[in-house]
N, C-alpha and C positions, 0 to 999 in steps of 0.2 A: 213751536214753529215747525212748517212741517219741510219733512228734506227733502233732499231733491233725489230722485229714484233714479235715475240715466247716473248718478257719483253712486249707488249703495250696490255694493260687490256682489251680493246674492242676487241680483238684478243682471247685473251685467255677463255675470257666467250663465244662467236659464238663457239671457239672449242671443248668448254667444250659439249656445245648443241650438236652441229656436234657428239663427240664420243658419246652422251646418244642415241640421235637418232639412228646412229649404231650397239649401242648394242641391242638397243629395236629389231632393224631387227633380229639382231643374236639371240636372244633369241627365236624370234615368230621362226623365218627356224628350230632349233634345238630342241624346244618345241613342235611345232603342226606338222614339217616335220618328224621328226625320233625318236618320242613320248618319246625324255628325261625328265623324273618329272622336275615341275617347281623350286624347288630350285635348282636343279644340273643345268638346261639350265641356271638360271640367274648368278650363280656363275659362269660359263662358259664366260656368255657374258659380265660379270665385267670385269675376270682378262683379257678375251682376248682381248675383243676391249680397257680396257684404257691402259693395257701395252703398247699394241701397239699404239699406238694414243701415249700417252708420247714417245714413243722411236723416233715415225717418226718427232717428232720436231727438234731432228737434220738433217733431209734432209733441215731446213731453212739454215744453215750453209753449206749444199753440194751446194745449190742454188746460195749462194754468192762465195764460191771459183771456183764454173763452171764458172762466168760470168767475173772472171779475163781474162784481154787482152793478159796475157799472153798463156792461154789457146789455143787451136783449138775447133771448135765445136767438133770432134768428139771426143777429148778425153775427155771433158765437159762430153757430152752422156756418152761414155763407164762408167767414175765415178761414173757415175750417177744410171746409173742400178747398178753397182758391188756395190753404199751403199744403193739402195732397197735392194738388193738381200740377203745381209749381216746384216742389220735390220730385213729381215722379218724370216730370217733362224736363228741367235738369239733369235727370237721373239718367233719362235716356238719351240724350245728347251724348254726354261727360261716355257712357259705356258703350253707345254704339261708336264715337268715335275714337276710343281706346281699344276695342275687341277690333276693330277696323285697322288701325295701327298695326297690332301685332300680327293679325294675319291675312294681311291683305295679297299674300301671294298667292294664298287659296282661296280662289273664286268660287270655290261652291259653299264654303263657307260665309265669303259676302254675300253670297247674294240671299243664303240663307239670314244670314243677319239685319239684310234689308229688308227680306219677306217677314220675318218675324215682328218686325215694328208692332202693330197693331196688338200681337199678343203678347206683348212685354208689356204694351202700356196697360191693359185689363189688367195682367199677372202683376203688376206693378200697384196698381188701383186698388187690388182685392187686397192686397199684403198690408199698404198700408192704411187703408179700412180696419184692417187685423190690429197693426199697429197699434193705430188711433182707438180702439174701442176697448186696446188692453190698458196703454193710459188712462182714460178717461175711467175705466173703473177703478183704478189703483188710486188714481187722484181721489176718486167719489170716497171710497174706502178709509183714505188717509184722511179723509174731510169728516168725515164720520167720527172716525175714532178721536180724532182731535175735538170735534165737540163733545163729545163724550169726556173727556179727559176735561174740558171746562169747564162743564155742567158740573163733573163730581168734584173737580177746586171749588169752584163757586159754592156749590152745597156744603163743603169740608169748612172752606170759609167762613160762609155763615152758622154753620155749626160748629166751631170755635168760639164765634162771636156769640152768641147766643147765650153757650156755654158760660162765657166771661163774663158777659153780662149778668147772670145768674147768680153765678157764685161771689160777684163781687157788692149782692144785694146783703150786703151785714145789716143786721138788725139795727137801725139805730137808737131804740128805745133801748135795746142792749149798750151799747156804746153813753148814751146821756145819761141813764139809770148809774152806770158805772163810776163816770167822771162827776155825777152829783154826791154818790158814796165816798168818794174819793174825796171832794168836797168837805163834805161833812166831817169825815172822818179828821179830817187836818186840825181840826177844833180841838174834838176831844181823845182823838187816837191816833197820835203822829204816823206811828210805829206801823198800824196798822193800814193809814193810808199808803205809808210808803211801800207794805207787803203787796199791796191791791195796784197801785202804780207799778210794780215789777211783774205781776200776773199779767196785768194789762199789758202791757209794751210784748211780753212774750207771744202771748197771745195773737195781738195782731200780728206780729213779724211772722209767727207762721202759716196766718190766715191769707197775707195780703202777699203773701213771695211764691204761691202754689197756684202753679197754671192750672185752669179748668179742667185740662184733657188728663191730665195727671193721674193716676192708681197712685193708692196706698194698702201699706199690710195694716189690717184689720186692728192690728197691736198699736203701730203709731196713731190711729184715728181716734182709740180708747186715750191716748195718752194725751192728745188736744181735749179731748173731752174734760177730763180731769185737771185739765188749767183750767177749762171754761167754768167747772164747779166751783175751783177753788175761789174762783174771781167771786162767783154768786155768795157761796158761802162766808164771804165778808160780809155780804149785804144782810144775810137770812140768817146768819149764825146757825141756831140749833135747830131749827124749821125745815134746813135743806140737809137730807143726807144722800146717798145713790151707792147704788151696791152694781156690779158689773159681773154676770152669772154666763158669762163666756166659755166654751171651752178652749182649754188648748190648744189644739189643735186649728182650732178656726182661725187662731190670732194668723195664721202666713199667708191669709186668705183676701186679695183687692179688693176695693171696691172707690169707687171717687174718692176722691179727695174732697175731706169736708161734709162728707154729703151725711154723714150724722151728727152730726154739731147743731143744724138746723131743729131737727126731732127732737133733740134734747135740749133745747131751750126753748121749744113751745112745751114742751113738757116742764118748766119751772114759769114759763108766762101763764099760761092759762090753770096751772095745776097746783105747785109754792105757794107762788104768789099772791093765789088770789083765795088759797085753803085758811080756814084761820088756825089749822093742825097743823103739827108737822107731817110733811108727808114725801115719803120715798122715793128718785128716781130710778129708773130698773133698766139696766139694757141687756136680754136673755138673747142668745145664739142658740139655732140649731143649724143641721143638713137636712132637705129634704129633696131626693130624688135632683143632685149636683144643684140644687137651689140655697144659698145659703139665706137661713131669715133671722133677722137681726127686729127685735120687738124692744119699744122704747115703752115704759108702762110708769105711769104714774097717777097718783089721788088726784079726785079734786072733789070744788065742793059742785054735786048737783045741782043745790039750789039757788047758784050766782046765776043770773040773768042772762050775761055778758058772757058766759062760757060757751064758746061755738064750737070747740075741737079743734076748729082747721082753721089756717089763716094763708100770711103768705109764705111762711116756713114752709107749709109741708107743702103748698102750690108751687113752690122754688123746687122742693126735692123730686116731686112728681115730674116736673119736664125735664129736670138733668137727667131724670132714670131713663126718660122716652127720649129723649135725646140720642144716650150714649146707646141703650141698648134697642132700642127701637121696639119698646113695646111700653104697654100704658098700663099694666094689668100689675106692677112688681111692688105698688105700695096701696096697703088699706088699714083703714079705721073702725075702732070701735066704741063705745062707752057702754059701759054697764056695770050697776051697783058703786057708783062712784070712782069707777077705775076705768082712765084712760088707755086705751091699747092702739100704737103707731107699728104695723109688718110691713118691714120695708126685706123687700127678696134680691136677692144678686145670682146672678147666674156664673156660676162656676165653674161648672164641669163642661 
């Protein structure tokens, strides 16, 4: 909402300058130009320039009712003059007959204050011209930056939402693969259903209570990972192994929340799962040049038909990264010789 600029203190002190300044003119033009004694020119240049200077602070309120949409520009304008025209023709009333009160004994000062008429009301006209054109940019200014300040909620907004919407695409061939081993498992392997029921429930509770915008250290995201295998490793038994070739260092290092959990289970969808070997999950860390790259590597078999590499995993992880980091260039693929390669890059430094 935007304030109102006649209450904001930094405003009101520049103004207060603005009208001494002013006056100090009006005094020297009516002092040294048409030789009025120096106490009558400064009494002069008190009440005329601060009355008026107070008065024209309601043009801030003619500023904000022109700029309604419901207006036309010109009848904005027309307004606009008829409440100068109507302030400075009050103005001159209200002063001439106050300056007139106080020194109406001295007649050459009347009569100077009757001749003057005419150029009060110009010097009057031009000031709050001045006025008006200092509102009216302050308001445009303030209009400005407030839509600016919308546009980037709006956009944060929708990039939140985005976001959520995103991350909250869990696999669900993940999830029904799961709860059918689970299944199964109730049959012939209580024990072990029950192990894969507590994997599970852990699992989601961490997956589904982490806001989009969220960072994590590199250490806890390996450590979601490792519930995720151990879930799979029910299912895969000896078929699924993964090894985590991180350095130390790397582990105190952000990166989204979640956003390798993705890689690493299209790396046992398209790679385990569909190998009739056993074959390894890899997830290797390096630095390059404050880039940190995180490579998720796994077998698979070349000659499955059905094996694309990319699904919507890595199309999920690809917009969170242009998302958050605004760039499209921080995740690639590979295959060759039967080995899957997912370089997903975080910008660090």
């Amino acid at each position: 909402m935007q304030k109102n600029i006649v209450f904001n203190t930094i405003f009101l002190r520049n103004y207060l300058v603005f009208a001494t300044v002013v006056s100090l003119v009006w005094f020297a033009l009516i002092h040294f130009r048409y030789d009025i004694p120096a106490g009558f020119a400064a009494a002069d240049a008190v009440v005329s320039v601060f009355v008026l200077c107070a008065m024209l602070l309601s043009l801030y309120f003619v500023v904000k009712f022109a700029r309604t949409e419901s207006l036309t520009s010109l009848i904005s304008i027309r307004n606009s003059v008829f409440a100068g025209l109507l302030i400075v023709g009050v103005w001159l009333f209200f002063t001439r007959w106050t300056l007139d009160q106080l020194f109406y004994n001295y007649h050459l000062y009347s009569d100077f204050l009757f001749a003057s008429q005419a150029l009060r009301f110009i010097a009057g006209l031009f000031l709050a011209g001045m006025v008006y054109l200092s509102f009216f940019l302050a308001v445009y200014q303030e209009s400005v930056k407030e839509a600016i300040e919308r546009e980037s909620e709006l956009r944060e907004l929708i990039r939140k939402t985005e976001l959520q919407a995103l991350k909250n695409q869990l696999n669900p061939h993940f999830i029904y693969n799961t709860l059918n081993s689970i299944s199964s498992l109730t049959m012939y392997s209580p024990e072990k259903a029950r192990e894969m029921t507590a994997l599970l429930s852990d699992f989601l509770r961490i997956a589904l209570r982490q806001d989009a915008m969220q960072m994590a250290h590199l250490k806890d995201e390996l450590s979601n990972i490792s519930l995720y295998l151990q879930i799979e490793k029910v299912r895969f038994e000896e078929k699924l192994t993964w090894e985590f070739r991180v350095d130390e260092q790397h582990m105190a290092y952000k990166l989204p929340v979640m956003i390798l959990q993705p890689l690493v289970e299209n790396a046992v969808k398209h790679g385990v799962q569909q190998s009739p070997e056993p074959g390894p999950v890899k997830v290797i860390s390096s630095m390059k040049e404050g880039i940190l790259e995180l490579k998720v590597v796994n077998t698979f078999d070349a000659g499955f038909h059905r094996f694309k590499g990319e699904g919507v995993g890595l199309e999920n992880v690809r917009n969170r990264l242009r998302i958050i980091y605004g760039r499209s260039d921080l995740i690639s693929t590979g295959a060759k010789d039967g080995i899957f390669t997912v370089v997903m890059r975080i910008p660090v430094g």
